[in-house]
C-alpha positions in Angstrom: 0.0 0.0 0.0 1.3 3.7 -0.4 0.1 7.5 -0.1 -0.4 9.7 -3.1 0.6 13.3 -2.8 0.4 15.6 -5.4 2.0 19.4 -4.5 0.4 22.5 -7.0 0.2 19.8 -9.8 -0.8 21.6 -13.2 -1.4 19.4 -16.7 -1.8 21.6 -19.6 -2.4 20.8 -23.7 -1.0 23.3 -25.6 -2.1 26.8 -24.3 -5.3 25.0 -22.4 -4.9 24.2 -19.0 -6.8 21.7 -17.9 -5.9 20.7 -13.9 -4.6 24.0 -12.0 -2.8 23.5 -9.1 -4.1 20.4 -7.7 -2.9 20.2 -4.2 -4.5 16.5 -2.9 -2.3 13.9 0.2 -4.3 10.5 -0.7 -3.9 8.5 2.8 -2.7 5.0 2.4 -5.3 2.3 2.5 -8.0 5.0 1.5 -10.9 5.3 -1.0 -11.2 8.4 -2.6 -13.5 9.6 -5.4 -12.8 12.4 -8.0 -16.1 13.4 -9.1 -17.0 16.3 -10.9 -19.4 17.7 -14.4 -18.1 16.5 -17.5 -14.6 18.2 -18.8 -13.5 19.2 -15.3 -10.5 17.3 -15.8 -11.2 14.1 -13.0 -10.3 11.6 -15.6 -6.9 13.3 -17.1 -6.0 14.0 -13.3 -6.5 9.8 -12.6 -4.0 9.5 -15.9 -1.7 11.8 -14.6 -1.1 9.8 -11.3 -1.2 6.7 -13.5 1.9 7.9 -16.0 -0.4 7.8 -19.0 0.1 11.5 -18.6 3.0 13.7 -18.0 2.7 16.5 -15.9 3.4 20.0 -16.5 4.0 21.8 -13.5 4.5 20.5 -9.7 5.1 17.2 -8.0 3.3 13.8 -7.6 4.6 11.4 -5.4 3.6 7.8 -4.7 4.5 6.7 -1.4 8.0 8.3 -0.8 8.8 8.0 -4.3 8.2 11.4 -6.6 7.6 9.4 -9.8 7.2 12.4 -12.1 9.6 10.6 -14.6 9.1 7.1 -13.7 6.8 5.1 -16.4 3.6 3.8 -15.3 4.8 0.0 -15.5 7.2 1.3 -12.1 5.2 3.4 -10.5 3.0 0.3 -8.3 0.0 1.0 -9.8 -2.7 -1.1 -11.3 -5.9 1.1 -13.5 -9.1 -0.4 -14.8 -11.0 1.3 -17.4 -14.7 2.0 -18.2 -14.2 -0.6 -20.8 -13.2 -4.5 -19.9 -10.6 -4.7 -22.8 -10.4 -8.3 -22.4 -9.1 -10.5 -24.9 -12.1 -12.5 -26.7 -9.8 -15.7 -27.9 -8.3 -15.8 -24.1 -9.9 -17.5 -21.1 -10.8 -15.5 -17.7 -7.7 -17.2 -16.4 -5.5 -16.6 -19.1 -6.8 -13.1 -19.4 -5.9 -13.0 -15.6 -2.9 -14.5 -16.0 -1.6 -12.7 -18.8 0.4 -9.6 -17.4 2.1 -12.4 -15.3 3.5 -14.6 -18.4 4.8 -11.5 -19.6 7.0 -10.8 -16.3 8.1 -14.3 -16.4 6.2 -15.4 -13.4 6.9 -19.0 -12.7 3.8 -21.4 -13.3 3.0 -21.9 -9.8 3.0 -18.2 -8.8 0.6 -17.3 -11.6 -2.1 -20.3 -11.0 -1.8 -19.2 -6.8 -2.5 -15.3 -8.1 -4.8 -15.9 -10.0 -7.0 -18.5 -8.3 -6.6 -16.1 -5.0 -7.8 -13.1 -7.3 -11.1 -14.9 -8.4 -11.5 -16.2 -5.0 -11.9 -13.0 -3.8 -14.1 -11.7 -7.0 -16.5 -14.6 -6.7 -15.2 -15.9 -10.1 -13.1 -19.0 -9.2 -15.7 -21.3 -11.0 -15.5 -19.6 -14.4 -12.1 -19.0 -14.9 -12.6 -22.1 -17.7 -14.7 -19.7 -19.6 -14.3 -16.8 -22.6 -15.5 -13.3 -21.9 -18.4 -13.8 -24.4 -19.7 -16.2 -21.9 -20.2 -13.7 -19.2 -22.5 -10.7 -17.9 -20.9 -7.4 -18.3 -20.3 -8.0 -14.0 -18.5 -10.9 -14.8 -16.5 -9.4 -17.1 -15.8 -6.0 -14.9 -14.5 -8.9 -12.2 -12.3 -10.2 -14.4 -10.6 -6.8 -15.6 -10.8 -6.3 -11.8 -8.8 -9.7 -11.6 -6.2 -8.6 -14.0 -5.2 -5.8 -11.8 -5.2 -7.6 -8.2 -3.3 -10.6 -9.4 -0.3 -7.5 -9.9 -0.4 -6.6 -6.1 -0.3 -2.9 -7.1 -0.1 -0.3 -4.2 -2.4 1.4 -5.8 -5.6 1.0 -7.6 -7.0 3.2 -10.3 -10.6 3.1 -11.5 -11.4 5.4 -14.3 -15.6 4.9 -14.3 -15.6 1.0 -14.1 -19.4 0.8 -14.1 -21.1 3.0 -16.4 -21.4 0.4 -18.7 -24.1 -1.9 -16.6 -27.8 -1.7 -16.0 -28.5 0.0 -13.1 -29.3 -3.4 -11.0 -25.6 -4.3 -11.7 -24.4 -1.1 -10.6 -25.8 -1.3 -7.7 -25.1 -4.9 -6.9 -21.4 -3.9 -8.0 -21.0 -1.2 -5.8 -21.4 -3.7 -3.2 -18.9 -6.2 -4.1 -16.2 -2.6 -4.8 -17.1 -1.6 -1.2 -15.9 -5.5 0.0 -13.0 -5.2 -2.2 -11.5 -2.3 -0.3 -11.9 -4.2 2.9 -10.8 -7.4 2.2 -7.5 -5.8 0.1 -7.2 -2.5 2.1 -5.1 -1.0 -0.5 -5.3 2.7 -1.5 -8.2 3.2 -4.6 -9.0 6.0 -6.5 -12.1 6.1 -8.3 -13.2 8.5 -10.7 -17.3 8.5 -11.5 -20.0 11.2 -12.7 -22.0 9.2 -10.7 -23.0 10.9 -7.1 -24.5 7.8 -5.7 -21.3 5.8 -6.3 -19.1 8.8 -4.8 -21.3 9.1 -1.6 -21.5 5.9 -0.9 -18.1 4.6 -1.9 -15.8 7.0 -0.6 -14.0 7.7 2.0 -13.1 10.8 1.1 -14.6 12.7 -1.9 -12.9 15.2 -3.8 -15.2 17.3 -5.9 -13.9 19.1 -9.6 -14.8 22.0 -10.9 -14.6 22.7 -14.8 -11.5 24.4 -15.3 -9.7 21.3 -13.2 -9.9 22.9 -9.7 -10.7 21.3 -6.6 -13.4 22.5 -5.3 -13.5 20.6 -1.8 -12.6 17.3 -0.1 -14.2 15.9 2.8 -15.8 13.0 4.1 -19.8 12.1 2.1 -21.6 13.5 4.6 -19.0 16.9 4.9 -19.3 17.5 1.7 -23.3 16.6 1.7 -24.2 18.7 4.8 -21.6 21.4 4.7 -20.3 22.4 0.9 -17.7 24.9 1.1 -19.3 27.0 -1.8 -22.1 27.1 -4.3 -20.9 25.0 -6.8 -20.6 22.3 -4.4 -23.8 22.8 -2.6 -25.5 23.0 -6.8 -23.5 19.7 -7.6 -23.7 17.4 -4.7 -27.1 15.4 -4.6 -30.0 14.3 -5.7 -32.1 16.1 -6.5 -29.3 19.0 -6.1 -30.0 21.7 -3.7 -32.0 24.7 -4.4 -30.6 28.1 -4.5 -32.3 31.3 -4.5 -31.5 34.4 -4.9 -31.7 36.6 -2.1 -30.5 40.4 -0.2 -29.2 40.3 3.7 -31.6 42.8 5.6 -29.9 41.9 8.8 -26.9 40.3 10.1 -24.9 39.0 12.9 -22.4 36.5 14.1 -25.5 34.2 14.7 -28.1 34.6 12.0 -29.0 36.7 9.1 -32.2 37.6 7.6 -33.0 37.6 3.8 -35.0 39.3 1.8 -36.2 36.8 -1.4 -37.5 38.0 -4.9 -40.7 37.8 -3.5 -40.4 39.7 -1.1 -40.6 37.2 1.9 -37.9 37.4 4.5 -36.4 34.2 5.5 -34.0 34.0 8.9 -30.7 31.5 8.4 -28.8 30.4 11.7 -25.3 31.1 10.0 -22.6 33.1 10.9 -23.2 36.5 8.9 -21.2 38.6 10.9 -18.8 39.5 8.1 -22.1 40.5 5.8 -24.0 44.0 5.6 -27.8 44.6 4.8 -27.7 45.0 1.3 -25.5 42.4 0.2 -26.5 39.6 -2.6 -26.2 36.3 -1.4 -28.0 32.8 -2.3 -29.5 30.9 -0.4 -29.6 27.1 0.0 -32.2 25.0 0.8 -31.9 21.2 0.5 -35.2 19.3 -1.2 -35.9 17.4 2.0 -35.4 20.3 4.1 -38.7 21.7 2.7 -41.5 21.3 5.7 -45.0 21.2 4.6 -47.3 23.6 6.9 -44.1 23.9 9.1 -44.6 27.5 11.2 -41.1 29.4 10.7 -39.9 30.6 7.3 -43.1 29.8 5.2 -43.4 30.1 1.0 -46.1 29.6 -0.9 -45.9 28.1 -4.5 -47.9 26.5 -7.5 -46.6 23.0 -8.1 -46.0 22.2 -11.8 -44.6 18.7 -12.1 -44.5 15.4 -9.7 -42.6 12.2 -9.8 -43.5 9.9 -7.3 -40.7 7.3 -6.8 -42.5 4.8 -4.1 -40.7 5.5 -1.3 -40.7 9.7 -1.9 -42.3 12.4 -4.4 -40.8 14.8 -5.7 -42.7 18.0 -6.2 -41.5 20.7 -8.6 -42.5 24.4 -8.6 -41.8 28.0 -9.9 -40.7 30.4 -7.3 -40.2 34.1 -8.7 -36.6 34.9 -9.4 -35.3 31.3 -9.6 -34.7 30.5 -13.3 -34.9 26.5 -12.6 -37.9 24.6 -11.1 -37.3 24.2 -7.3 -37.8 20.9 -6.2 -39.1 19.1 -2.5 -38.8 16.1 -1.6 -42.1 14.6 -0.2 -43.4 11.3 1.9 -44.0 8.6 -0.9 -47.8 8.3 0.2 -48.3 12.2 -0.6 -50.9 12.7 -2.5 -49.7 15.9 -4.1 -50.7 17.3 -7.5 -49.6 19.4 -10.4 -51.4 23.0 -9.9 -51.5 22.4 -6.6 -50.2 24.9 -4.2 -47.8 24.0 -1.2 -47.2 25.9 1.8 -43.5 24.9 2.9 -41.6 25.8 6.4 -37.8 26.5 6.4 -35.9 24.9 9.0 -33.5 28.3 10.1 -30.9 26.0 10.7 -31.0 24.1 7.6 -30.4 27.0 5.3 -26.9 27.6 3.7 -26.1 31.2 2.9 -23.6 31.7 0.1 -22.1 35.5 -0.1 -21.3 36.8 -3.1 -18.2 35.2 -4.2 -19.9 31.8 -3.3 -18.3 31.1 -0.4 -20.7 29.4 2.2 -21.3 31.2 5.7 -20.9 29.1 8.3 -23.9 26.8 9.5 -25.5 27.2 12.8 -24.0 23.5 14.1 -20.8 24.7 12.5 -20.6 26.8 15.2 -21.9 24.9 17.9 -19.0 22.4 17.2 -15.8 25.0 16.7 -17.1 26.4 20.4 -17.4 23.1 22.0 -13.6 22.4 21.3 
């Protein structure tokens, strides 16, 4: 196993810079997830620490090593892709066993390697088989195989399941989440997918476009508290809603906002830096939304529903907010299109976002950084 550590990386093409600064320390043994929108650079930045890469400015070590220079067939490192890229005319075990031949393993090691490998995948009784002969899971295991029977120190996944039905996803996400605890090596996964990130990681660190990190933490860090409005617009599902919005009054404790409509809503953040007048957004999470709650109350039409079984989701217009707002409702609501809601606002689940985008801190924030 081994730490990753890369100091003010940068990767550029040309004139375009596509990963600024990247500043990350990887722990070893840990999962972490890049995720990020599409072209924020979470897939170059997984080539970069594999070697497929080179780097244009700053340093990337792998345990105490700074392999900069060093290929990728040195660096202790093992990547699987989004595709299987198995070889049709092979067997699973000779696909397995491959990379071995090729570094003159003797017979013995490869058949223990690769028997142990498929153990551990659930594959042992169809290593006798072709890859046409498998489910798309059974052929991610194998690629998954190809890489374990190298005893990397670290593992690479560049979107390894956004090829399967949703049912496999699931089901694989699983069988990743038992991988890291039977191997306990250091992973890096990179996904577009929030529900692998969240509940994968460890750690998740979360890309801007422009290649910027935009914050690491823990799932539920970077859930409850986002550091800034991108994070707080990016980070779940549904994604939070944000309003526009004018401090009338503020404090070290709270601050009061005036919305588009008029309506003035009180946040338990720490405002203390803000003034009345100043634009801000605020943040209110779908399930935050309290139907016929007393404190912070709007009123608005609702113009689309999806009920899901277990919740609803009820969509609606709110003046000044150029996207549908969504809350998240009991599954048994009965809830209507045209229908108008009457929600509460929990003061002390609001976010507050000042004008840069930088989120005041939360009420419980605060609680915690007096307590120690």
């Amino acid at each position: 196993m081994a730490e990753v550590r890369l100091s003010n990386v940068q990767k550029s093409f040309g004139e375009m810079r596509v990963l600024h600064d990247i500043n990350l320390e990887i722990r070893d043994g840990e999962f972490i997830v890049f995720v990020g929108p599409s072209g924020c650079g979470k897939s170059t930045l997984l080539r970069v620490i594999a070697g497929l890469e080179d780097i244009t400015g700053g340093e990337l070590r792998i345990g105490s090593q700074l392999v900069n220079d060093i290929p990728p067939s040195e660096r202790g490192i093992a990547m699987v892709f989004q595709s299987y890229a198995l070889y049709p005319h092979m067997t699973l075990f000779d696909n397995m066993a491959f990379g071995l031949k090729l570094a003159h393993m003797s017979k013995a090691e490869i058949d223990t390697a690769v028997h142990d490998a498929a153990k551990v995948l659930n594959i042992d009784h169809l290593l006798d088989r072709k890859p046409k002969a498998l489910s798309g899971g059974q052929r991610q295991r194998v690629a998954i195989g190809r890489a374990i029977v190298r005893k990397p120190s670290v593992f690479l996944f560049d979107e390894p399941l956004s090829n399967l039905d949703a049912a496999l996803r699931v089901r694989m996400r699983y069988e990743f989440a038992e991988l890291h605890r039977n191997l306990g090596t250091t992973m890096i996964y990179v996904t577009h997918d929030q529900v692998e990130a969240m509940t994968l990681a460890d750690r998740i660190v979360v890309l801007s476009t422009g290649g910027r990190i935009e914050q690491v933490g823990t799932p539920l860090q970077v859930y409850e508290y986002p550091e800034n409005s991108f994070v707080a617009g990016f980070i779940g599902s549904p994604k939070m809603n944000l309003m526009a919005a004018e401090i009338v009054q503020a404090s070290p404790h709270d601050a009061r906002l005036r919305l588009n409509s008029g309506i003035v809503i009180r946040a338990e953040v720490d405002a203390g830096a803000a003034r009345a007048g100043d634009q801000v957004t605020l943040g209110i999470r779908p399930e935050h939304f309290k139907l016929d709650a007393p404190d912070n109350v709007i009123e608005a039409p609702v113009t689309y529903v999806e009920s899901l079984g277990s919740t609803t989701h009820a969509y609606f217009a709110y003046p000044g907010v150029e996207e549908a707002m969504t809350c998240e409702l009991d599954g048994q609501s009965e809830v209507r299109s045209g229908d108008v809601l009457r929600f509460g606002i929990p003061a002390s689940s609001c976010h507050v976002f000042d004008r840069s985008g930088r989120a005041m801190r939360r009420h419980y924030q605060m609680t915690r950084r007096q307590a120690a």
